[in-house]
Every structure is written in C-alpha cells, then in structure tokens.
ChimeraX commands (.cxc) that place a marker at each C-alpha (Angstrom):
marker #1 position 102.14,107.85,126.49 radius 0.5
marker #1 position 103.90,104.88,126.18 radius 0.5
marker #1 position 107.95,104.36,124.86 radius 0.5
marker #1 position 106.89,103.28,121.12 radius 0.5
marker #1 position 103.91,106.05,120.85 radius 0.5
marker #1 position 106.82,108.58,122.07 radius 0.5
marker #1 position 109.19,107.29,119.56 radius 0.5
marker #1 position 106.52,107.67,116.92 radius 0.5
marker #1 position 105.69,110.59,117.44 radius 0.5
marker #1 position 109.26,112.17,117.68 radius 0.5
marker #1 position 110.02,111.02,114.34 radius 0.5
marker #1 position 107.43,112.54,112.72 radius 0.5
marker #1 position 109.00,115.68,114.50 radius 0.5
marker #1 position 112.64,114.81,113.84 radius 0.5
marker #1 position 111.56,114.27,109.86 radius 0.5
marker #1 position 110.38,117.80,109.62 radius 0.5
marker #1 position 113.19,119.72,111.67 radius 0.5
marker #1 position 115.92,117.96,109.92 radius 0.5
marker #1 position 114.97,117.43,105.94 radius 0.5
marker #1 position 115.47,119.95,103.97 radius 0.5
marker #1 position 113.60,122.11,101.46 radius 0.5
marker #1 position 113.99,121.43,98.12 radius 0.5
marker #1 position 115.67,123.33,95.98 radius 0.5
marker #1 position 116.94,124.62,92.58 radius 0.5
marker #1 position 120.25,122.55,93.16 radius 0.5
marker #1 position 120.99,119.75,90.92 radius 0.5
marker #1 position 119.44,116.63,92.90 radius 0.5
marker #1 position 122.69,114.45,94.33 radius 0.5
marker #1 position 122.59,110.91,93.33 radius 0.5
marker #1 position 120.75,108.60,96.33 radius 0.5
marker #1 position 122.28,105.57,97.37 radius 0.5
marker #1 position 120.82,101.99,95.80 radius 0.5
marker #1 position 117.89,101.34,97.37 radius 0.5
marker #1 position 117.35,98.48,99.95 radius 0.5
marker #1 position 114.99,96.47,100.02 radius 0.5
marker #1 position 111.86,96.87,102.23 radius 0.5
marker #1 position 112.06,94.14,104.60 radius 0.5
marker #1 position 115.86,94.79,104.77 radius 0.5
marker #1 position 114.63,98.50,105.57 radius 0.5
marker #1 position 112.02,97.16,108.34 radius 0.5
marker #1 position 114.63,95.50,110.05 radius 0.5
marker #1 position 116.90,98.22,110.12 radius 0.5
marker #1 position 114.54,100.72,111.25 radius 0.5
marker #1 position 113.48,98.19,113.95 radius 0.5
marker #1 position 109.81,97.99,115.39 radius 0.5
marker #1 position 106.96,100.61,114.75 radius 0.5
marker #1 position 104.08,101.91,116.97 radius 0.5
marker #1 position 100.91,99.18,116.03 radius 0.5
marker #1 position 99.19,102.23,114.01 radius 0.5
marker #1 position 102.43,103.05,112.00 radius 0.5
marker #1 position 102.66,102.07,107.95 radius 0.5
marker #1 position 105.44,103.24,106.44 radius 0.5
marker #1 position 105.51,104.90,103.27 radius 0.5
marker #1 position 109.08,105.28,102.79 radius 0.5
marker #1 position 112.78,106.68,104.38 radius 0.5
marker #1 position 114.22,110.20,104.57 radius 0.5
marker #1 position 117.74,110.67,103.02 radius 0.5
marker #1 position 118.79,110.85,107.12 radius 0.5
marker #1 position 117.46,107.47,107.18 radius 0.5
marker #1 position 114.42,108.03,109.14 radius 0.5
marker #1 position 111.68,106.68,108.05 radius 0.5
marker #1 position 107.73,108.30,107.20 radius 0.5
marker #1 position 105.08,106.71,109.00 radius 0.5
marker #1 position 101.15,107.19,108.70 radius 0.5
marker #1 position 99.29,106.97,111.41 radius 0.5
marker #1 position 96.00,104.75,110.38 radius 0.5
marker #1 position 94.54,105.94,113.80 radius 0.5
marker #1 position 94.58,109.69,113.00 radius 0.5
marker #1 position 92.26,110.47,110.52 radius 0.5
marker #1 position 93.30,113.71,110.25 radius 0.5
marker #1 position 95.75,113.56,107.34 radius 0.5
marker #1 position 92.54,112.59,105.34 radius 0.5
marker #1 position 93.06,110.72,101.74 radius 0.5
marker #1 position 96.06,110.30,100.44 radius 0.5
marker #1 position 96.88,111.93,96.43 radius 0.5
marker #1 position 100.04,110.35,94.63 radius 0.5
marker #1 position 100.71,113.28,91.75 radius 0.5
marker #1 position 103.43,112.74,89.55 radius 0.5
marker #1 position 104.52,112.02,85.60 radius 0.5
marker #1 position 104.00,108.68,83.43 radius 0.5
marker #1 position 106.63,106.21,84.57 radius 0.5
marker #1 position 108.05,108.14,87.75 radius 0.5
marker #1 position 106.75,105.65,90.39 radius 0.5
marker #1 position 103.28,105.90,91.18 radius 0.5
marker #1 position 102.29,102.37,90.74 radius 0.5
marker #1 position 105.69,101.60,92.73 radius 0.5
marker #1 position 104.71,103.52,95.87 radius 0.5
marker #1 position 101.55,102.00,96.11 radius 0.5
marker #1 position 102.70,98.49,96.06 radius 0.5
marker #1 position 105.57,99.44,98.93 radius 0.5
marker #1 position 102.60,100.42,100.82 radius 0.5
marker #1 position 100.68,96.94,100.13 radius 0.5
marker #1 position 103.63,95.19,100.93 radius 0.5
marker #1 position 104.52,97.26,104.03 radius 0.5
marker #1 position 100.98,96.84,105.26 radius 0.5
marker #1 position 101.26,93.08,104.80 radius 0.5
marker #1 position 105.44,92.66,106.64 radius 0.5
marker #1 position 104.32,95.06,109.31 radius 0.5
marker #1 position 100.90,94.00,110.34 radius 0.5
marker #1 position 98.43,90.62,110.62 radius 0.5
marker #1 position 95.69,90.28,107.97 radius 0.5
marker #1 position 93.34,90.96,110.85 radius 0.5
marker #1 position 94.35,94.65,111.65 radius 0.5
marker #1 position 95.64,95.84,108.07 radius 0.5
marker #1 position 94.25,94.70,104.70 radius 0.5
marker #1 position 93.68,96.32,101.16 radius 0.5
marker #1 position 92.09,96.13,98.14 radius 0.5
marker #1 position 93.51,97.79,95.07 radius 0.5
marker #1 position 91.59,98.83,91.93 radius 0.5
marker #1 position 93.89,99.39,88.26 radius 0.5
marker #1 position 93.69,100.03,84.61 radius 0.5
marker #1 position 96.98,97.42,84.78 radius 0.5
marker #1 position 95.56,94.61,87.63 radius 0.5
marker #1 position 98.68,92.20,86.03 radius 0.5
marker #1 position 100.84,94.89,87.64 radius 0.5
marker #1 position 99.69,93.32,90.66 radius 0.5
marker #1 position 99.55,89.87,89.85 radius 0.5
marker #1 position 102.45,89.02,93.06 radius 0.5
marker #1 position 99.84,90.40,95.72 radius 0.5
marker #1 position 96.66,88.37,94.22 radius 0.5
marker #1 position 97.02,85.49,96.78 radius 0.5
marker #1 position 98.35,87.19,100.11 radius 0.5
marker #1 position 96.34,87.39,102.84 radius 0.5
marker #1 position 96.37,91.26,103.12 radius 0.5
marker #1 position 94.66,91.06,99.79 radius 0.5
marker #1 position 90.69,91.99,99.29 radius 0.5
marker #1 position 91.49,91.70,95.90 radius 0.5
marker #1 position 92.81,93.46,92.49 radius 0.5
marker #1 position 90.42,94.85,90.70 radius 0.5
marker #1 position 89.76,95.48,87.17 radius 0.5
marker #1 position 88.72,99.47,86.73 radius 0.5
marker #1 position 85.24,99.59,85.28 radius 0.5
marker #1 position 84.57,95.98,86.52 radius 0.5
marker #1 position 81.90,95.13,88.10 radius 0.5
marker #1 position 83.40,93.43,90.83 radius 0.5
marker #1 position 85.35,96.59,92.03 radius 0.5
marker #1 position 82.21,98.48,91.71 radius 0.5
marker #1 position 80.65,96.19,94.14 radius 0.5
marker #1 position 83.86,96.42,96.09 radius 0.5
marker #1 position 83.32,99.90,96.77 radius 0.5
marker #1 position 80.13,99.51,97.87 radius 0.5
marker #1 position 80.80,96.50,100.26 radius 0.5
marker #1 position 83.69,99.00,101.69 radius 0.5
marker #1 position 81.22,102.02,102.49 radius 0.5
marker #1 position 78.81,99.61,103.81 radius 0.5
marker #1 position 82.06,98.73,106.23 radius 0.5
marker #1 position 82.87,102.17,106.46 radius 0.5
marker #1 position 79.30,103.13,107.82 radius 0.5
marker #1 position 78.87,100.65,109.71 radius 0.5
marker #1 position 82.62,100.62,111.64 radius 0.5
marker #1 position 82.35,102.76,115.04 radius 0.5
marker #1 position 84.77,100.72,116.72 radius 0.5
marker #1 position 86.73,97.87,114.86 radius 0.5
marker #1 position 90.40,99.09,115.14 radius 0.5
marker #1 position 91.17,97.05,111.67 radius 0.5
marker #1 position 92.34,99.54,109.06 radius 0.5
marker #1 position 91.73,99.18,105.28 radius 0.5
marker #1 position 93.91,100.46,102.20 radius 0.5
marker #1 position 92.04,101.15,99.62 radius 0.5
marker #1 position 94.42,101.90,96.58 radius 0.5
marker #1 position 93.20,103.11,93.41 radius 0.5
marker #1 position 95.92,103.58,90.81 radius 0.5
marker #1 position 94.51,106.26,88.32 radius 0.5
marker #1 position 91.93,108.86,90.01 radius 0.5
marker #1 position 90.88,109.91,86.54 radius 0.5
marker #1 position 88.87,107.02,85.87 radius 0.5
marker #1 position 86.98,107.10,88.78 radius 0.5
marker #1 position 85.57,110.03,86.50 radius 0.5
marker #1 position 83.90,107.86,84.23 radius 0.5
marker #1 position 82.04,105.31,86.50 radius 0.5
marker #1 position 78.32,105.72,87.01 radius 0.5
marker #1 position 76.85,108.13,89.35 radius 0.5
marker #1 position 76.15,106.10,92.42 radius 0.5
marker #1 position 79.57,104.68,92.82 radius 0.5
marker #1 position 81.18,108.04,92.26 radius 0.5
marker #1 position 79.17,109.16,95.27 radius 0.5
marker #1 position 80.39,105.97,97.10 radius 0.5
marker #1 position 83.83,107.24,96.58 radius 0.5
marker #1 position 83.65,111.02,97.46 radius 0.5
marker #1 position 82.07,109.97,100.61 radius 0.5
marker #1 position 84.81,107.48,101.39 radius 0.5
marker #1 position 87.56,110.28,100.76 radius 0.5
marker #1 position 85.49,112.67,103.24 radius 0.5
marker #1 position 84.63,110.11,105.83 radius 0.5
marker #1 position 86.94,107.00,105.01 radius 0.5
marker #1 position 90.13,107.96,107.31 radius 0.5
marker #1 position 87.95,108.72,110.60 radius 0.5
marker #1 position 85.98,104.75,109.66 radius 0.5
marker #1 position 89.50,103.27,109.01 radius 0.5
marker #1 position 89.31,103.22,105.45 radius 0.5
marker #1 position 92.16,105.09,103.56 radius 0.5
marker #1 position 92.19,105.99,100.39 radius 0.5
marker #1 position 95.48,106.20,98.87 radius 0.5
marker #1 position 94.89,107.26,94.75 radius 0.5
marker #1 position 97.25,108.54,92.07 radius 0.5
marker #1 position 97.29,111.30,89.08 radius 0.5
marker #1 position 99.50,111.36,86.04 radius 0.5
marker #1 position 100.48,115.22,87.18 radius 0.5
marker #1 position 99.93,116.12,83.49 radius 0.5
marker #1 position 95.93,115.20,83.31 radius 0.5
marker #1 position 95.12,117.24,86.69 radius 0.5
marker #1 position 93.19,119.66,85.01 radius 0.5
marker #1 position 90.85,117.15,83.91 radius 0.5
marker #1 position 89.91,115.74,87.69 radius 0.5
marker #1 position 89.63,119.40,89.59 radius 0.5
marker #1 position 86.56,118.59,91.12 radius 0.5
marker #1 position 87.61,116.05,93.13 radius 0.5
marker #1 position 90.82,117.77,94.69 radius 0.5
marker #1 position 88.87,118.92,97.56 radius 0.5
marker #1 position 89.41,116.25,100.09 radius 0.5
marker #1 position 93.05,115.47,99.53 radius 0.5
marker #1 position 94.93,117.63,102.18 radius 0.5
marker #1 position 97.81,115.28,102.26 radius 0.5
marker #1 position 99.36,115.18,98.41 radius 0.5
marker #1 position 102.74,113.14,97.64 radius 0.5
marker #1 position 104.63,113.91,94.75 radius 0.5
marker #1 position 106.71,112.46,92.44 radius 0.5
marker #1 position 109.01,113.87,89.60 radius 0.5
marker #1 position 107.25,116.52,87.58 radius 0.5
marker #1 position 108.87,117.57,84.97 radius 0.5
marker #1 position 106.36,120.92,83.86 radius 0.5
marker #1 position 106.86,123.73,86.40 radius 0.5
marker #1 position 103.66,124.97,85.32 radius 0.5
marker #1 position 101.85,121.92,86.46 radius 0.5
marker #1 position 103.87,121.16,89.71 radius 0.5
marker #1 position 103.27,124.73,90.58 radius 0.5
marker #1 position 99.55,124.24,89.87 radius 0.5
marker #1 position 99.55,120.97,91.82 radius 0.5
marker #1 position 101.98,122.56,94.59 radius 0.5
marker #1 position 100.49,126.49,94.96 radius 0.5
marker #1 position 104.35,126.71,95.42 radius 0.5
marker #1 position 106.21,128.38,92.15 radius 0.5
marker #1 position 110.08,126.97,91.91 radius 0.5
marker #1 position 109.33,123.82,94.05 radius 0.5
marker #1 position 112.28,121.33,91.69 radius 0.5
marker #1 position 110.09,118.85,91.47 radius 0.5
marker #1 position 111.73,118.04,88.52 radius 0.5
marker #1 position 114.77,117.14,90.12 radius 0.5
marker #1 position 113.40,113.79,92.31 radius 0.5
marker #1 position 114.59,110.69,90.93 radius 0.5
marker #1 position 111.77,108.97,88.67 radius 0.5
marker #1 position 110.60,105.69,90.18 radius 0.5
marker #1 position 112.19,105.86,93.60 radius 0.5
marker #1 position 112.07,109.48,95.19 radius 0.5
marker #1 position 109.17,111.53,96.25 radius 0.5
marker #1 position 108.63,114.67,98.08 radius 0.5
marker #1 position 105.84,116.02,100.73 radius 0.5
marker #1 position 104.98,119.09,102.46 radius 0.5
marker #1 position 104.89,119.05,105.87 radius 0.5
marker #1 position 104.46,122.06,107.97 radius 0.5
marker #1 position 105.48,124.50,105.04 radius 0.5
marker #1 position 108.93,122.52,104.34 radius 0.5
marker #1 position 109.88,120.23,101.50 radius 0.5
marker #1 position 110.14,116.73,102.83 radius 0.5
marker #1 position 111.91,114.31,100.60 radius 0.5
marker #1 position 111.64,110.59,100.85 radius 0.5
marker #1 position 112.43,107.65,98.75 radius 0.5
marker #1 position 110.73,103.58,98.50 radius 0.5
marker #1 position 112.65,100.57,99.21 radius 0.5
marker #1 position 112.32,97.65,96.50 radius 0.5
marker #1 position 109.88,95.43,97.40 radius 0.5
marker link #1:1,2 radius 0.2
marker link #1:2,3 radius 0.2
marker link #1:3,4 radius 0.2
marker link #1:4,5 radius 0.2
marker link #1:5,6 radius 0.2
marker link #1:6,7 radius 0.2
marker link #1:7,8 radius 0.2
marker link #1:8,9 radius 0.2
marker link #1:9,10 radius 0.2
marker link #1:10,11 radius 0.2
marker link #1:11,12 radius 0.2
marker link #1:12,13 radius 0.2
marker link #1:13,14 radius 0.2
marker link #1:14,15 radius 0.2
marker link #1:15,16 radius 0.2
marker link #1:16,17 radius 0.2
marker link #1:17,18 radius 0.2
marker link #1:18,19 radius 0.2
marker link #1:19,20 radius 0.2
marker link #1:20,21 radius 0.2
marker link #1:21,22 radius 0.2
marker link #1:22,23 radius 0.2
marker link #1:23,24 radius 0.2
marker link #1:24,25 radius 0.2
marker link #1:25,26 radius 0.2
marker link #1:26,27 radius 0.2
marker link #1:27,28 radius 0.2
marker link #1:28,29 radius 0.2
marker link #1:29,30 radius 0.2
marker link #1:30,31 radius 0.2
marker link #1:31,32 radius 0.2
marker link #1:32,33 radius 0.2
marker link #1:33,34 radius 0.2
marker link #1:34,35 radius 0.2
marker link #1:35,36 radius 0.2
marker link #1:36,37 radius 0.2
marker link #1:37,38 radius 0.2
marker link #1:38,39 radius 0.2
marker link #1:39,40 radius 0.2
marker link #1:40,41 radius 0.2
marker link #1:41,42 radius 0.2
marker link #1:42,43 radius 0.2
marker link #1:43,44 radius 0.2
marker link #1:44,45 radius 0.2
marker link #1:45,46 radius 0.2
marker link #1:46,47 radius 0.2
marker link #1:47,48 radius 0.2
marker link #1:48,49 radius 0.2
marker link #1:49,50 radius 0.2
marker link #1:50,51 radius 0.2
marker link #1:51,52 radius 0.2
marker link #1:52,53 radius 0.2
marker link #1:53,54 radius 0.2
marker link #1:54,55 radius 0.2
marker link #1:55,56 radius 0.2
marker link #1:56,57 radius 0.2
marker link #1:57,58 radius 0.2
marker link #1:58,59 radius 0.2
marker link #1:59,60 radius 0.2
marker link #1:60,61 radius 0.2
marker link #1:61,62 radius 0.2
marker link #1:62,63 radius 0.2
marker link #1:63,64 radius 0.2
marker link #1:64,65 radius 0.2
marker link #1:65,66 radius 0.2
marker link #1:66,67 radius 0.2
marker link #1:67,68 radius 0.2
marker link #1:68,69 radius 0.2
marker link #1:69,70 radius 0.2
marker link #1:70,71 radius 0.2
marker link #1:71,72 radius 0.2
marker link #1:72,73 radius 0.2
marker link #1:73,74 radius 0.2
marker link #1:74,75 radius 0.2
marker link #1:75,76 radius 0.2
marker link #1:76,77 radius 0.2
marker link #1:77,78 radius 0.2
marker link #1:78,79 radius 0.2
marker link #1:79,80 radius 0.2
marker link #1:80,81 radius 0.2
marker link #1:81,82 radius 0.2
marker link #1:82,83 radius 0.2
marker link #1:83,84 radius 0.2
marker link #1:84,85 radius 0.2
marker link #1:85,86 radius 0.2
marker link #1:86,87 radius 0.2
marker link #1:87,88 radius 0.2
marker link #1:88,89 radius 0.2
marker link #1:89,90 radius 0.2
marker link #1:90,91 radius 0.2
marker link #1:91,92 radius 0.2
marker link #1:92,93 radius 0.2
marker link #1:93,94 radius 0.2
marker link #1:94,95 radius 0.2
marker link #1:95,96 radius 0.2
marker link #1:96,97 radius 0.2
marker link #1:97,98 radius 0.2
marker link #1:98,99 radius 0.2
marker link #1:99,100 radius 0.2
marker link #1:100,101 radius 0.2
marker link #1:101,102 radius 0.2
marker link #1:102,103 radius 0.2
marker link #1:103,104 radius 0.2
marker link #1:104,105 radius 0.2
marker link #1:105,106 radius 0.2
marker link #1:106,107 radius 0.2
marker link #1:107,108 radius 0.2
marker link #1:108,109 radius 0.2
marker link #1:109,110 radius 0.2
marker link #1:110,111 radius 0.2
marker link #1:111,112 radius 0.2
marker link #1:112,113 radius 0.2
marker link #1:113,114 radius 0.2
marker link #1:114,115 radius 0.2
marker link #1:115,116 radius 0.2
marker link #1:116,117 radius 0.2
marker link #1:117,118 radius 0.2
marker link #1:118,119 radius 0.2
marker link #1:119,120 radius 0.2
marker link #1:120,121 radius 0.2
marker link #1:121,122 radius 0.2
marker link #1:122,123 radius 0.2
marker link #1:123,124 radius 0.2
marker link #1:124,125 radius 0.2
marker link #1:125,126 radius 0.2
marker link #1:126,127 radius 0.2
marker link #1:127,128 radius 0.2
marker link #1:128,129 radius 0.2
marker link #1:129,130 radius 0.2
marker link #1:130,131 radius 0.2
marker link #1:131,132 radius 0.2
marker link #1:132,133 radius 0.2
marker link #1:133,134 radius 0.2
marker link #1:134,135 radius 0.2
marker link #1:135,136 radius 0.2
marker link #1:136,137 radius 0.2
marker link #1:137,138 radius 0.2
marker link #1:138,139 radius 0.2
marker link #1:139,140 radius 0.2
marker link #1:140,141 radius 0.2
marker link #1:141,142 radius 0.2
marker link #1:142,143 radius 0.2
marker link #1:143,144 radius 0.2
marker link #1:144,145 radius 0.2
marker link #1:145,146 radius 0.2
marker link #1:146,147 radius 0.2
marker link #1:147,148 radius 0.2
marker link #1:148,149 radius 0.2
marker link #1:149,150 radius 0.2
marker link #1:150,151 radius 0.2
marker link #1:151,152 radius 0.2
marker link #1:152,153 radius 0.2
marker link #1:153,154 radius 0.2
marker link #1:154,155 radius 0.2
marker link #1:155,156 radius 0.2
marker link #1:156,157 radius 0.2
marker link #1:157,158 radius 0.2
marker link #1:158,159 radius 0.2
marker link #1:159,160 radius 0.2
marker link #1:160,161 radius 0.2
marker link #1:161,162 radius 0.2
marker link #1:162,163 radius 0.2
marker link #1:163,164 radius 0.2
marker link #1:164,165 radius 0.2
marker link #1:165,166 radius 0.2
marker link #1:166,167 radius 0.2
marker link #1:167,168 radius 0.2
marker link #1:168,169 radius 0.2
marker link #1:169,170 radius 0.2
marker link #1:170,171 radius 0.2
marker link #1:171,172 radius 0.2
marker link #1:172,173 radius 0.2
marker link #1:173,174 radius 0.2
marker link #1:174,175 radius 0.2
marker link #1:175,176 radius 0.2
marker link #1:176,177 radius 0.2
marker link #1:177,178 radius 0.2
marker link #1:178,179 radius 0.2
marker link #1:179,180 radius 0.2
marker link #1:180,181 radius 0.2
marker link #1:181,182 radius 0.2
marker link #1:182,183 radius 0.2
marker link #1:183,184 radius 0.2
marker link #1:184,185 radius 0.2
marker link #1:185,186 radius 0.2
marker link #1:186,187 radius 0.2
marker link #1:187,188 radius 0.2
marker link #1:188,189 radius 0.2
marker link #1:189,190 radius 0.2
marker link #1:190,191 radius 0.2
marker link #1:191,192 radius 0.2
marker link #1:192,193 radius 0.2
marker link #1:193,194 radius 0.2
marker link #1:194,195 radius 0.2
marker link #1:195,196 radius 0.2
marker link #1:196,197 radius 0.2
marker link #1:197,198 radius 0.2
marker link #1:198,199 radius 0.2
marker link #1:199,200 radius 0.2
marker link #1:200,201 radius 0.2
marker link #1:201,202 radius 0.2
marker link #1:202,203 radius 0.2
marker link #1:203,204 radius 0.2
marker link #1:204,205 radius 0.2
marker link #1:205,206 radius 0.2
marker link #1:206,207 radius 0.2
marker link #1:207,208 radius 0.2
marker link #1:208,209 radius 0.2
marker link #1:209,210 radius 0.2
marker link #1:210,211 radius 0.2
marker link #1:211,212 radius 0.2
marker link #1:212,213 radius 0.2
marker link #1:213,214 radius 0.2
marker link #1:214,215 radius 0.2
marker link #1:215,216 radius 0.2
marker link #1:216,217 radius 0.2
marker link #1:217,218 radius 0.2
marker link #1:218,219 radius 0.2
marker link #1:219,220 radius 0.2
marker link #1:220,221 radius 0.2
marker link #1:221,222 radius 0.2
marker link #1:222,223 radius 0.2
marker link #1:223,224 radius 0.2
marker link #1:224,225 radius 0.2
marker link #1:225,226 radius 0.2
marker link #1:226,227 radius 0.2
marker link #1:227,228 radius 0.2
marker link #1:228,229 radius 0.2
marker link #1:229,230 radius 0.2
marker link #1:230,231 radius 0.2
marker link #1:231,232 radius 0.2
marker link #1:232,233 radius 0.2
marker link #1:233,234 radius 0.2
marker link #1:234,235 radius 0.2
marker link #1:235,236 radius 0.2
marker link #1:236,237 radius 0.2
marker link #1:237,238 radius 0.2
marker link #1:238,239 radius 0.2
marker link #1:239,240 radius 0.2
marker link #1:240,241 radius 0.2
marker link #1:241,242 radius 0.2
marker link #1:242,243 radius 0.2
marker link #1:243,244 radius 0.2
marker link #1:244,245 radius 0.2
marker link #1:245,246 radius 0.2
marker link #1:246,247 radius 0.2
marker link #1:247,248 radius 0.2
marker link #1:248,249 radius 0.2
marker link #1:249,250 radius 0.2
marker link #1:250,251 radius 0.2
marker link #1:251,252 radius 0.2
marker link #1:252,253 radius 0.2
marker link #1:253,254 radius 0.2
marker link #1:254,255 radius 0.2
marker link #1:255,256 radius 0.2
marker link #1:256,257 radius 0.2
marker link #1:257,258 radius 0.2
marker link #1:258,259 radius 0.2
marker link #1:259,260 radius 0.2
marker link #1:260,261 radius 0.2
view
C-alpha cells in the first residue's frame, strides 16, 4: 500500500475513533465556514479515488472512496431548507477542484435546475436536468447503458438527484433504470447520491432498500429521525440547518459540516 492509500485509509479510521456521538446536549456554535478550495488546500492532497464530502469538527476531513463500491448509494435525509441542495453542490464542486473531467464527472437532475445554473458550463458537467424532462429521462438511460457496459474504465460518475420522491412518479421503465443503478451503479462507477425532505419518507419506503449509507441533516421530528435513524434520541435536531450533517459509522454518530463553495 502506498503513503497516500495509507493516509486515506487512516483517516477514515481516525474520523470514527475520535468524533463523538451525538447527543442530547445543546449543539455548540461551529466556527464560520471556509470555503472549499480554501479547505482543499488546507487539508492538502487526497488519494486519486477520494471525494470529499465534508470536515469533522477535529478538522479531518470525510472522504468517499469512488473505488469501493461497497458503501452503495448515497441518501441525503433531512428537513426543507437544512442543506440538502447545499451538500450536493459541495460534492459537484469538490468532484470538479479535486479531479480532471476525464476521471470524475456528474450529471444532476432537480425540481429547481436554476439552483444550478453556476455548474451548467463546467466541464465536470453532463448536464442539469429538468425532473420529468425528457432529456434527463434519456440521461438515465444513456448512464445504465454506461453502467452495463463499464467493466473496466476507472472514470467515476455522480449522478445527483435532488428530490428521490419524484423519481416516484416517472414512467415504469425509467424507474427500473434507476433501481438498477442504485443496486449495481457503485460497483460500474456510477454513484448515486439522492435526497429526501425527512418529513415525506413515508411516502418513498419502497425504495429505501439499497441505501446502506444515509447522511442526515437537521430533523426537527424525533419521530421521523428515529424512523429514518432505527436510533430513538439521536438530536438530530440539534445540527446546524444548511451547514452540518451527521453519519453513522460503525455504530457512532459522526458529525461533519460543508465548506461554502
């Protein structure tokens, strides 16, 4: 294993040894956030397959992997207005500062594409699309016919869909397009990244399933964060809205917050 791969891998280690579980303390305020590529030159060079998705409070910062598929999709739960939209674009713009257009790109579909109007012409982009538009229905289908057909191009693709609930209402072939791209995508280097207004889970239970690696944001209902969670009492409530989220990682509480792109 070489230096960088070692370093990688001990922070990953180092992140769940030394953050702590939440709790039912009153949150302390976090310091103003820097921004991104201030952060990425702070934290100094990252392992090729690294992405960051944001900083402990000790500074260290979460990294996925894009070459281990085993964290499978990624599920962004948390309420209206507490950053869901915010985290995905630090992950476009971390994919595009930390890697060339020709290993990393993404493609992001939105009830709100004018949200993402800054990303439109970078050349990371796939392209925003329009939810219930036909062009990102024949997006996803041009990305499982990637998908199927990629056994060995090391190029990773984000594929960011901000509002999992309307996936509900497309027709029934691309639905199937997208359940097999959140069981297979990860291990074809496609990765789903999708969010859920906490509040409407109930609505979207049937497509759960696949997401073994959940983020969340500030939920205010216990009821629903414990729903989300399996965990009763998690003070979910207590992250900051809009710039601090929270993860489980080997049965701790992991909290994390997003630089300002």
């Amino acid at each position: 294993m070489n230096q960088s791969s070692q370093t990688f891998e001990l922070m990953l280690a180092a992140l769940a040894e030394l953050q702590p579980e939440l709790t039912n303390n009153a949150a302390k305020p976090l310091p103003f956030a820097p921004s991104l590529q201030d952060t990425l030159e702070q934290i100094g060079p990252q392992p090729k397959e690294a992405l960051l998705l944001g900083l402990a409070s000790d500074g260290l910062p979460l990294l996925l992997n894009l070459f281990d598929a085993r964290p499978g999709p990624l599920l962004v739960a948390a309420d209206p207005g507490a950053g869901k939209t915010a985290l995905l674009q630090c992950m476009a713009q971390a994919a595009s500062l930390m890697h060339a257009p020709e290993t990393l790109q993404f493609g992001v579909i939105s009830n709100y594409p004018d949200e993402w109007q800054a990303f439109t012409n970078q050349p990371h982009t796939l392209g925003i699309f329009p939810t219930y538009h036909n062009r990102a229905m024949e997006f996803l289908r041009s990305l499982s016919g990637w998908a199927h057909a990629n056994n060995r191009d090391r190029k990773s693709i984000l594929l960011l869909i901000d509002d999992l609930e309307s996936m509900e209402h497309l027709d029934f072939e691309i639905r199937q397009l997208l359940r097999w791209l959140l069981l297979r995508g990860p291990a074809r280097r496609v990765w789903p990244i999708l969010t859920i207004n906490a509040h409407r889970i109930q609505h979207i239970q049937d497509w759960l399933e696949p997401f073994r690696t959940r983020l969340f944001g500030c939920i205010k209902d216990d009821q629903t964060s414990s729903f989300l969670t399996g965990i009763p009492q998690n003070a979910l409530s207590q992250l900051h809205p809009g710039l601090q989220f929270a993860i489980q990682e080997e049965g701790r509480w992991l909290k994390f917050w997003i630089p300002e792109i």
